[in-house]
C-alpha positions as CSV (number, residue, x, y, z in Angstrom):
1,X,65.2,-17.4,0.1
2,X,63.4,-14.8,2.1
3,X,64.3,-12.9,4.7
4,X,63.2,-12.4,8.4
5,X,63.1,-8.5,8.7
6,X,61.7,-6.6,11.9
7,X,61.0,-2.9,10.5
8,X,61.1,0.1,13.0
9,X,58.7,2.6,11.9
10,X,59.9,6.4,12.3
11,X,56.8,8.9,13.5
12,X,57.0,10.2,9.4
13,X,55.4,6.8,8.5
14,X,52.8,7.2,11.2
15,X,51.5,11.5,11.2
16,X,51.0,13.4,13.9
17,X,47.2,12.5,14.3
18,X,44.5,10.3,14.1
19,X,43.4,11.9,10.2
20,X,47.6,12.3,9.2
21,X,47.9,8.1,10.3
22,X,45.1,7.2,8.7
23,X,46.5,8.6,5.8
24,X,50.1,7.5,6.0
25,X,49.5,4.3,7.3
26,X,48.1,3.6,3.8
27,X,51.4,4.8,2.2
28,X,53.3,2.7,4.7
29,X,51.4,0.1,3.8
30,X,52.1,-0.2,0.3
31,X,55.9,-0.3,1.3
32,X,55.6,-3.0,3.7
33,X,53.8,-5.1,1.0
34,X,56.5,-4.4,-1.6
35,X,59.1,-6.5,0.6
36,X,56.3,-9.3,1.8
37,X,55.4,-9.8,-2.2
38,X,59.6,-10.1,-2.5
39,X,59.3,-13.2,-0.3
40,X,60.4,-11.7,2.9
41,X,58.7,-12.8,6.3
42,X,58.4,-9.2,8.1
43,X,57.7,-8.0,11.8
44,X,56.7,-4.0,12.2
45,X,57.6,-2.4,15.3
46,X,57.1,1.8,15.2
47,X,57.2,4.8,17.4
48,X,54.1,6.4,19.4
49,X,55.4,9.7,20.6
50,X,52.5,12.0,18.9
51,X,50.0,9.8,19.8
52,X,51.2,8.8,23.2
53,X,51.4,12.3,24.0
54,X,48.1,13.1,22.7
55,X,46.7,10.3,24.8
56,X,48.5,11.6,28.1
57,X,47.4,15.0,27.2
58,X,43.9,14.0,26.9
59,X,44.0,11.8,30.5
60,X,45.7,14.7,32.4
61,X,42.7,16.8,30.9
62,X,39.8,14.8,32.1
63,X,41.8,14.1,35.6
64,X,41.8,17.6,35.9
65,X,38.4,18.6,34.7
66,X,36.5,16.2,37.3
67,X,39.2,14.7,39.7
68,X,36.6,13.7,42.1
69,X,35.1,10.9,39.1
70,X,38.7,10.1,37.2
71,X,42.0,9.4,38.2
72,X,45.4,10.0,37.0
73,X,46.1,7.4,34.0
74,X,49.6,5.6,34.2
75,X,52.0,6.1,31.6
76,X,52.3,2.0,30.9
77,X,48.3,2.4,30.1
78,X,48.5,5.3,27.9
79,X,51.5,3.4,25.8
80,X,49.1,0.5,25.7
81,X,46.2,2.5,24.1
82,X,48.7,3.7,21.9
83,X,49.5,0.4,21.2
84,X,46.2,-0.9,20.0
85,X,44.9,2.1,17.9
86,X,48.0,2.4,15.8
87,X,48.6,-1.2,15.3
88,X,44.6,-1.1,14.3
89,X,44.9,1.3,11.6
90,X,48.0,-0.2,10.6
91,X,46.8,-4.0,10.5
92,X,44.0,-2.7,8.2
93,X,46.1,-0.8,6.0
94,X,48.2,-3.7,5.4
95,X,45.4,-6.2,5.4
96,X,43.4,-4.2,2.3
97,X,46.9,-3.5,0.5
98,X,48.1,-7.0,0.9
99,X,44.5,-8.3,-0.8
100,X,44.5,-5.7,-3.4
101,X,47.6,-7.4,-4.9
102,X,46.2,-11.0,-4.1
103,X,48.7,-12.4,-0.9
104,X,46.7,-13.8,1.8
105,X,48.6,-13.4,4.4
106,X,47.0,-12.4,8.4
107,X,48.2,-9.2,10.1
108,X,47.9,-9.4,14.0
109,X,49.0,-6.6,16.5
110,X,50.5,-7.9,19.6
111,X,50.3,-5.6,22.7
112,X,53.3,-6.2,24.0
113,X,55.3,-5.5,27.0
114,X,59.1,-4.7,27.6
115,X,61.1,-5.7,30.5
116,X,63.3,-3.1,31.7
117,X,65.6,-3.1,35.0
118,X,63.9,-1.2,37.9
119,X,67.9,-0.5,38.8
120,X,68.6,0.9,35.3
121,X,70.5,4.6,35.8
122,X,67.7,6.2,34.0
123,X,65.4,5.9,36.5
124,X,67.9,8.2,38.8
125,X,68.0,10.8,35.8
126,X,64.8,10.9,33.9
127,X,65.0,12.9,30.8
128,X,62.2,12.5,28.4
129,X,59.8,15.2,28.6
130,X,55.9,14.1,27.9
131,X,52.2,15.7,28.8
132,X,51.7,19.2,28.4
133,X,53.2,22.1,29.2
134,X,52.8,23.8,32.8
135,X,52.9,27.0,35.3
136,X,55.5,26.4,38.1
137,X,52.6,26.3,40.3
138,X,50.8,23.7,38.6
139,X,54.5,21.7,38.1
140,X,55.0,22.2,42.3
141,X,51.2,20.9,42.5
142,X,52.3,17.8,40.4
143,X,55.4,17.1,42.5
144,X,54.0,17.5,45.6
145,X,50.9,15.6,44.8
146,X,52.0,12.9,42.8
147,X,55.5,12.8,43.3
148,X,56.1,13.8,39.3
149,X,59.7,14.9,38.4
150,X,59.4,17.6,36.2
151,X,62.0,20.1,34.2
152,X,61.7,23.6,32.7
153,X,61.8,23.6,29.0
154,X,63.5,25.8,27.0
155,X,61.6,28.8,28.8
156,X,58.3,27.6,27.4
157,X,57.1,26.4,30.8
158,X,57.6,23.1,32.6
159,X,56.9,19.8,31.8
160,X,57.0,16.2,33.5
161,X,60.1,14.1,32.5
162,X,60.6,10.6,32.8
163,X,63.2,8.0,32.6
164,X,64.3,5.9,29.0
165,X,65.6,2.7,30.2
166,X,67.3,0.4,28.5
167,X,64.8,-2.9,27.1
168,X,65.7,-5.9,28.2
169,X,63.7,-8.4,27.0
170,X,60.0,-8.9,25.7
171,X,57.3,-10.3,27.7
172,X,55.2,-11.8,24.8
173,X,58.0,-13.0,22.6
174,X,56.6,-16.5,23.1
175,X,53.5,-15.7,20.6
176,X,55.4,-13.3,18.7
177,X,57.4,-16.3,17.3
178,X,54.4,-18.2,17.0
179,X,53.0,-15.9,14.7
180,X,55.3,-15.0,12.5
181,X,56.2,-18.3,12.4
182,X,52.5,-19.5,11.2
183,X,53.0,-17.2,8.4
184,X,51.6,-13.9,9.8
185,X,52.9,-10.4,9.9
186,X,52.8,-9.2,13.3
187,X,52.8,-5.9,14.8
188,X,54.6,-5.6,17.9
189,X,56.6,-3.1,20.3
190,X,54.8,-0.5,19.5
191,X,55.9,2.8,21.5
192,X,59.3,1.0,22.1
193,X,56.9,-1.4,24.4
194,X,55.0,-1.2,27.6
195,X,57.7,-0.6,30.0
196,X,57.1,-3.1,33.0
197,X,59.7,-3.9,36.1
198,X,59.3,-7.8,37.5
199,X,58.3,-8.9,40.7
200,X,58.3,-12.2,41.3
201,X,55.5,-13.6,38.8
202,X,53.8,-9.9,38.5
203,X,54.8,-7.6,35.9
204,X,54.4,-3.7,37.0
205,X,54.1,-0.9,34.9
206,X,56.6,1.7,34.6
207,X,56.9,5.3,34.2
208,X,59.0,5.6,31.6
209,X,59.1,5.6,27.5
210,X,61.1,2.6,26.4
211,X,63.6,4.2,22.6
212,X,61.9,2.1,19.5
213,X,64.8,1.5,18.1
214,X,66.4,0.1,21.0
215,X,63.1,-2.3,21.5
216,X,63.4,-3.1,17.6
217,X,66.9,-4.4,17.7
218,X,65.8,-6.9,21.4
219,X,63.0,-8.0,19.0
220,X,64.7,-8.6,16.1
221,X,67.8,-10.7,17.9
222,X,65.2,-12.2,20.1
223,X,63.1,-13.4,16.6
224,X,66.8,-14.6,15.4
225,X,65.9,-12.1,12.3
226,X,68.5,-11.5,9.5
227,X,67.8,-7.7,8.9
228,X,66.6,-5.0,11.1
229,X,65.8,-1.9,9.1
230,X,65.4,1.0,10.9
231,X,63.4,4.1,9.2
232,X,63.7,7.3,9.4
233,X,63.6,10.9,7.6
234,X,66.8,10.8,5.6
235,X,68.2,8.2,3.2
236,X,71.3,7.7,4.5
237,X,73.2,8.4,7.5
238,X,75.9,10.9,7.6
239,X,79.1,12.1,8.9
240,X,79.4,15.9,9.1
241,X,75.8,16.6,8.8
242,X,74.5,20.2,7.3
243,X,78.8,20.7,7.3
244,X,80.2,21.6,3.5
245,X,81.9,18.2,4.1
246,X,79.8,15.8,4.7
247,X,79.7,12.7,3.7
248,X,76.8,10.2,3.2
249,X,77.4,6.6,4.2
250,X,76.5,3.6,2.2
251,X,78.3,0.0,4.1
252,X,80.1,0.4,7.0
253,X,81.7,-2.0,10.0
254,X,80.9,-1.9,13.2
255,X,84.1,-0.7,14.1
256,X,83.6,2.2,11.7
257,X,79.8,3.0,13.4
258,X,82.1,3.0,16.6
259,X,84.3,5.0,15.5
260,X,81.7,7.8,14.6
261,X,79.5,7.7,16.9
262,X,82.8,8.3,19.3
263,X,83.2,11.2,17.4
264,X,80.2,12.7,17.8
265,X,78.5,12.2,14.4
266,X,75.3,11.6,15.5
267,X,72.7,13.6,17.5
268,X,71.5,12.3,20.6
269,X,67.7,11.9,20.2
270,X,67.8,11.4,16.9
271,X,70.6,9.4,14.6
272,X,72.8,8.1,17.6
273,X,69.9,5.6,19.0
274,X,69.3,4.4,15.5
275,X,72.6,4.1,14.8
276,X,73.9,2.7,18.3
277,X,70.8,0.2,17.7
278,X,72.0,-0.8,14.7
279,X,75.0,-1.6,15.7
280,X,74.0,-4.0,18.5
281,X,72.1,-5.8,16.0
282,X,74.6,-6.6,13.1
283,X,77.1,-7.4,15.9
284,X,74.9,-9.9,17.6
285,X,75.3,-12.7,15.5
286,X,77.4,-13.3,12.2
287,X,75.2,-12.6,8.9
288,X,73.2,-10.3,10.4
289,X,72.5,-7.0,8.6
290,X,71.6,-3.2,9.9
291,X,70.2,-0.8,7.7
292,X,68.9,3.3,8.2
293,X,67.1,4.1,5.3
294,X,63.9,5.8,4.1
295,X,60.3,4.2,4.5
296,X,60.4,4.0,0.1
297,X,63.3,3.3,0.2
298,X,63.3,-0.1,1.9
299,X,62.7,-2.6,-0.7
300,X,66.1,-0.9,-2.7
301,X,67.7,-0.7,0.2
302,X,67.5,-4.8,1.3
303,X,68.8,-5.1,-2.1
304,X,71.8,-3.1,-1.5
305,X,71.2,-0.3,-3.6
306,X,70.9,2.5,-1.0
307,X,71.0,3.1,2.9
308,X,73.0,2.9,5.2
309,X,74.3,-1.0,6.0
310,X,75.7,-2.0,8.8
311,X,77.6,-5.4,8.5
312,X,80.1,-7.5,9.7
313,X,83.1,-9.0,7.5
């Protein structure tokens, strides 16, 4: 029997531009295919931070260059465009790869939004730094005009930051299910989601950049999937990383995930979300399995043969 998998797609599987996607997404593509010709019903989810950036970048730009004509784009927006031209390169990809080995099988990108809690901490200490870089003038300009909170970065100017709330549950999970369920692989929470608050019936954008890996694992138990896989640059995780003595790790408990990351194991930003992620997964329900390994490494790694596996006994 097949599994249900939800796959969070590191920025490696994605490049850093419109030319670099194009290109990887066909490389993705041929490992996504390798688990849906095993059998395996599979939901992608993936990061946006080039290309949200990118898009921000490009909004601040025009805003600026004619103010009078545009004005300021929303964050919520900007995830959303990032949204639909990823999933649109990656749909295709899949689609032609999927035909050249002869599966017929639909690929649909879901724009999807993320409920977080307007209450959240985050919001009181935002910490993610997007947009470009800026004087101190133009950072008091932003501050005082549109109520930005910004930061100073490593002496390289300042920058706005926003908040990384938690996810709490998925707006369109209703006709996620449907989809994958009729058989399609469906592309969804791309960006880590479009971060929206709830008021009443209406849904409001948020600014704030929702962790992928944290929206990955909320999709996955909300799907009732039996595997998240989580991708990223390295094979494995690791204790002791770049130490003499580290040590790569192949099955571990959750109580041994615990215990690391309450160590400090794993850098914030990088390997603790994934991890921490991975943990909430495989501890959400019994027979469900975590695993951190490498985009080609996927297919080996569902059957045990490498990764990092995160499981209950």
């Amino acid at each position: 029997m097949g599994k249900r998998i939800v796959i969070a797609l590191g920025g490696n599987a994605l490049g850093k531009n419109l030319p670099e996607q194009m290109a990887a997404v066909k490389e993705t593509a041929k490992a996504i295919a390798d688990l849906i010709e095993e059998g395996h019903q599979v939901i992608i989810s993936h990061g946006n931070g080039p290309q949200v950036g990118m898009i921000q970048n490009a909004m601040a730009e025009l805003t600026r260059s004619n103010p009078e004509k545009y004005i300021p784009c929303p964050l919520s927006v900007c995830v959303a465009m990032s949204q639909g031209y990823i999933g649109y390169d990656l749909q295709n990809a899949l689609r032609e790869e999927l035909l050249d080995r002869g599966i017929q099988k639909g690929v649909a990108t879901v724009l999807t939004q993320v409920v977080v809690d307007q209450q959240d901490p985050a919001f009181k200490h935002p910490t993610k730094p997007i947009g470009n870089f800026m004087t101190k003038e133009e950072a008091d300009r932003m501050v005082a005009e549109r109520g930005y909170e910004v930061m100073e970065d490593a002496g390289r100017g300042y920058r706005r930051v926003v908040a990384s709330p938690r996810p709490q549950s998925i707006v369109e999970i209703d006709t996620i299910h449907a989809l994958v369920d009729a058989g399609l692989v469906v592309v969804a929470c791309g960006g880590g989601g479009i971060p929206v608050t709830t008021q009443g019936h209406h849904l409001k954008g948020a600014a704030a950049v929702i962790d992928k890996d944290f929206a990955s694992c909320v999709l996955a138990q909300q799907l009732d999937a039996d595997c998240l896989i989580i991708l990223t640059a390295v094979e494995k995780a690791a204790i002791n990383f770049g130490k003499p003595n580290q040590q790569w790790l192949d099955k571990i408990t959750p109580d041994e995930a615990r215990k690391y990351i309450s160590e400090g194991h794993f850098a914030p930003g990088s390997m603790l979300p994934k991890v921490e992620a991975a943990l909430e997964f495989a501890e959400s329900k019994p027979g469900r399995t975590s695993l951190i390994t490498l985009l080609h490494k996927a297919k080996e790694g569902i059957q045990g043969k490498t990764g990092t596996s995160i499981v209950m006994e």
